[in-house]
C-alpha positions in Angstrom: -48.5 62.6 -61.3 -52.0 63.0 -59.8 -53.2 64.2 -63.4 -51.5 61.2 -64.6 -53.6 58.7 -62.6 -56.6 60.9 -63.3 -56.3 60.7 -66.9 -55.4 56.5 -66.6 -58.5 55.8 -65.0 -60.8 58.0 -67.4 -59.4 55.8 -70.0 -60.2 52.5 -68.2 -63.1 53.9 -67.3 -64.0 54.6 -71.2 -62.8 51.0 -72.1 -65.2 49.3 -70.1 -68.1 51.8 -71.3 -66.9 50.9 -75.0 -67.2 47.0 -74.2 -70.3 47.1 -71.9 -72.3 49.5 -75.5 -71.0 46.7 -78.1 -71.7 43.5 -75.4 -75.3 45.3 -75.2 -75.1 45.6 -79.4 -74.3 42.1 -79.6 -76.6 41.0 -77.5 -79.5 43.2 -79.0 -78.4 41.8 -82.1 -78.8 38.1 -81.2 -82.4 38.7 -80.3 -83.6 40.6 -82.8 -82.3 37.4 -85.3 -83.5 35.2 -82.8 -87.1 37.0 -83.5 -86.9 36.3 -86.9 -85.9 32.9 -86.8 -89.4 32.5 -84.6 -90.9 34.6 -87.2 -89.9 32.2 -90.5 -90.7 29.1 -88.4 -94.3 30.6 -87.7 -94.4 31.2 -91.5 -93.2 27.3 -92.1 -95.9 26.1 -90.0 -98.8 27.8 -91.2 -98.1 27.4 -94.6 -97.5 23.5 -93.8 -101.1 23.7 -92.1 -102.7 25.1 -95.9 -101.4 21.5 -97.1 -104.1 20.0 -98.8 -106.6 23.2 -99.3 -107.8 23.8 -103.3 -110.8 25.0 -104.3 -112.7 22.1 -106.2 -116.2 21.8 -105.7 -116.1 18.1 -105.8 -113.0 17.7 -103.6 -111.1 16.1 -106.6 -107.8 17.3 -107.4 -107.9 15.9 -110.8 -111.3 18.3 -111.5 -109.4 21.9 -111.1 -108.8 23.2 -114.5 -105.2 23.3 -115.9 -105.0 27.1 -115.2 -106.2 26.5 -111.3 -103.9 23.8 -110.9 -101.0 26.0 -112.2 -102.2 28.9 -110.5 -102.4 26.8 -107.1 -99.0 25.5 -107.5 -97.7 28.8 -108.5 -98.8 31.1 -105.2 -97.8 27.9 -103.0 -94.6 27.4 -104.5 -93.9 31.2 -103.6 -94.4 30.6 -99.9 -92.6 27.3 -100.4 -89.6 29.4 -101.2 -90.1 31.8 -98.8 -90.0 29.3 -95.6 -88.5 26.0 -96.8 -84.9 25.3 -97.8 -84.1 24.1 -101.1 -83.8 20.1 -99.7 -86.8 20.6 -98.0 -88.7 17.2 -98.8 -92.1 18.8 -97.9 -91.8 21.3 -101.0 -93.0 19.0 -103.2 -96.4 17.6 -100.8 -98.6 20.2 -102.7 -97.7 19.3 -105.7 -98.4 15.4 -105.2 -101.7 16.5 -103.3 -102.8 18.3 -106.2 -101.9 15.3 -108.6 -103.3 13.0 -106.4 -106.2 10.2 -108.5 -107.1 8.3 -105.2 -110.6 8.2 -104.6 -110.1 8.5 -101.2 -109.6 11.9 -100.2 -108.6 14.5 -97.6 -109.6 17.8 -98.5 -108.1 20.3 -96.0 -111.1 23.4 -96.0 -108.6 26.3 -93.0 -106.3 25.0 -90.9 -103.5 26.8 -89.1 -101.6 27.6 -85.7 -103.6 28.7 -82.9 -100.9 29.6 -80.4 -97.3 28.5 -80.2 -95.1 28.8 -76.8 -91.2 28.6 -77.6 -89.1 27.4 -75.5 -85.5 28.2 -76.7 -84.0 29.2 -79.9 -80.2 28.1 -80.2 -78.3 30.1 -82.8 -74.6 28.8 -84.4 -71.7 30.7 -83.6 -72.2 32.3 -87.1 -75.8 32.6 -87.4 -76.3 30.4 -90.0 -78.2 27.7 -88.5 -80.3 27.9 -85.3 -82.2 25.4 -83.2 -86.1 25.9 -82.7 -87.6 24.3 -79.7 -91.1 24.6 -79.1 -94.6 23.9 -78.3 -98.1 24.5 -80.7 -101.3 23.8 -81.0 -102.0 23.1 -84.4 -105.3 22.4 -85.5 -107.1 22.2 -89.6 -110.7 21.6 -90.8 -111.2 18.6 -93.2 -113.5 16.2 -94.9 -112.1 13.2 -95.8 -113.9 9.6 -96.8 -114.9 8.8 -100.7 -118.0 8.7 -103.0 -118.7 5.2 -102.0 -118.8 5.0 -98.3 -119.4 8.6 -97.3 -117.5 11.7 -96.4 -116.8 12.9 -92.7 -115.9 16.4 -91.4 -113.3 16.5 -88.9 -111.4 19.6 -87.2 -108.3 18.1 -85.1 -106.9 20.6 -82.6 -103.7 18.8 -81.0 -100.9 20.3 -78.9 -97.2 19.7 -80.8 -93.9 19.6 -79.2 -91.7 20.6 -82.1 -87.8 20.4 -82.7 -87.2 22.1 -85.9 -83.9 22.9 -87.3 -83.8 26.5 -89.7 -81.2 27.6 -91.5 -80.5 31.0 -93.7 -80.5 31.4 -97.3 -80.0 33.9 -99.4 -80.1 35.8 -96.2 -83.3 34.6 -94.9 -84.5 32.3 -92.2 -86.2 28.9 -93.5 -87.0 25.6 -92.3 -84.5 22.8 -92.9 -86.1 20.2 -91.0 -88.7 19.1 -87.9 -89.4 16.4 -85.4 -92.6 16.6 -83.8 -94.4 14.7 -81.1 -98.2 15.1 -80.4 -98.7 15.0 -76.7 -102.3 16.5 -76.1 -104.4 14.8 -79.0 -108.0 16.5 -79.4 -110.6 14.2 -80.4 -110.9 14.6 -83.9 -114.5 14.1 -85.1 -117.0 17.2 -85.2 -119.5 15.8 -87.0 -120.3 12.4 -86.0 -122.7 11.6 -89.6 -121.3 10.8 -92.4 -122.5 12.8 -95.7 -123.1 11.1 -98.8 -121.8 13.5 -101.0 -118.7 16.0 -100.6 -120.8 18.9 -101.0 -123.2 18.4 -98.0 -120.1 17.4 -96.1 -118.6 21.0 -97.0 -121.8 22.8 -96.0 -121.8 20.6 -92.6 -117.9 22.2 -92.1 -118.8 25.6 -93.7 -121.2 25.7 -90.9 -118.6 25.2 -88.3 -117.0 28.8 -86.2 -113.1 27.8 -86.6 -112.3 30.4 -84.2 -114.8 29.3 -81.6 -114.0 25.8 -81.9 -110.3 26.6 -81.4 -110.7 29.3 -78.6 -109.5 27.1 -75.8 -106.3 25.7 -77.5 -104.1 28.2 -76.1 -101.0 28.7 -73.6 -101.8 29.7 -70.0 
């Protein structure tokens, strides 16, 4: 009888060892996705922040040669793919900044995310979708005016609260959609001049340390 009881509560004992390992699987598993939904929505942002960046010399889209422009649309289609989901709406942004005629212009030169905080990541019950909430601080260097009235050089640092919603395909994480809401906007303007031409206006932001300028826009 005595064996009896001993062997009765080896077995519970074993139970609750079983469901304690695959509770502590499970919940490994969770956050390692949840990582790599942060990961994909890092990717999504920075390649959202290279909106805008070609290289023609006279800050014309319509200058770059056929092959460029081709090229260009190519390598940022690829990351397109990678972090946006097919009904994206932003997928097609580079396309229309790189077909753009306007005189007025907004030529991004390096931009990107200089820290990012996040504040909770919601998966679905069946890991399809998750919830991103967080907090950046974007920032990108640009010149932006016309031939006529001047160009300006401009390197906006602001501090994002973000709401983005990512979902998987094709077994990887990728940005569906995002609401965002500036609350710490950096004063814009670097330069104060205006240039006459876009080329001195690119040597005045060539001349700018990105990293130094953005060194403070980060999370205590």
């Amino acid at each position: 009888m005595n064996d009896h009881r001993i062997w009765l509560r080896l077995g519970s004992v074993l139970a609750a060892a079983v469901v304690c390992t695959g509770g502590a699987a499970v919940a490994a598993d969770r956050a390692q996705e949840a990582k790599n939904v942060q990961t994909a929505f890092l990717g999504a942002m920075e390649t959202q922040m290279q909106i805008g960046c070609y290289p023609s010399e006279t800050s014309a889209p319509a200058d770059l040669a056929e092959r460029e422009r081709t090229e260009l649309q190519t390598a940022y289609a690829s990351r397109m793919e990678r972090y946006y989901t097919e009904e994206n709406p932003c997928r097609r942004r580079y396309e229309d900044f790189l077909t753009a005629c306007d005189s007025d212009m907004e030529y991004s030169v390096s931009g990107g995310v200089a820290d990012c905080r996040f504040d909770r990541v919601k998966l679905s019950a069946d890991r399809m979708t998750a919830v991103v909430q967080a907090q950046t601080f974007v920032w990108d260097k640009r010149i932006s005016g016309n031939p006529e009235q001047g160009f300006s050089v401009e390197l906006p640092v602001n501090r994002d609260t973000v709401t983005a919603t990512m979902k998987k395909e094709n077994g990887e994480w990728k940005l569906d959609s995002i609401a965002s809401q500036i609350s710490l906007p950096a004063d814009n303007t670097v330069c104060r001049e205006r240039y006459p031409t876009f080329e001195t206006a690119r040597q005045a932001a060539d001349s700018i340390d990105d990293q130094a300028y953005i060194k403070e826009a980060r999370f205590a």
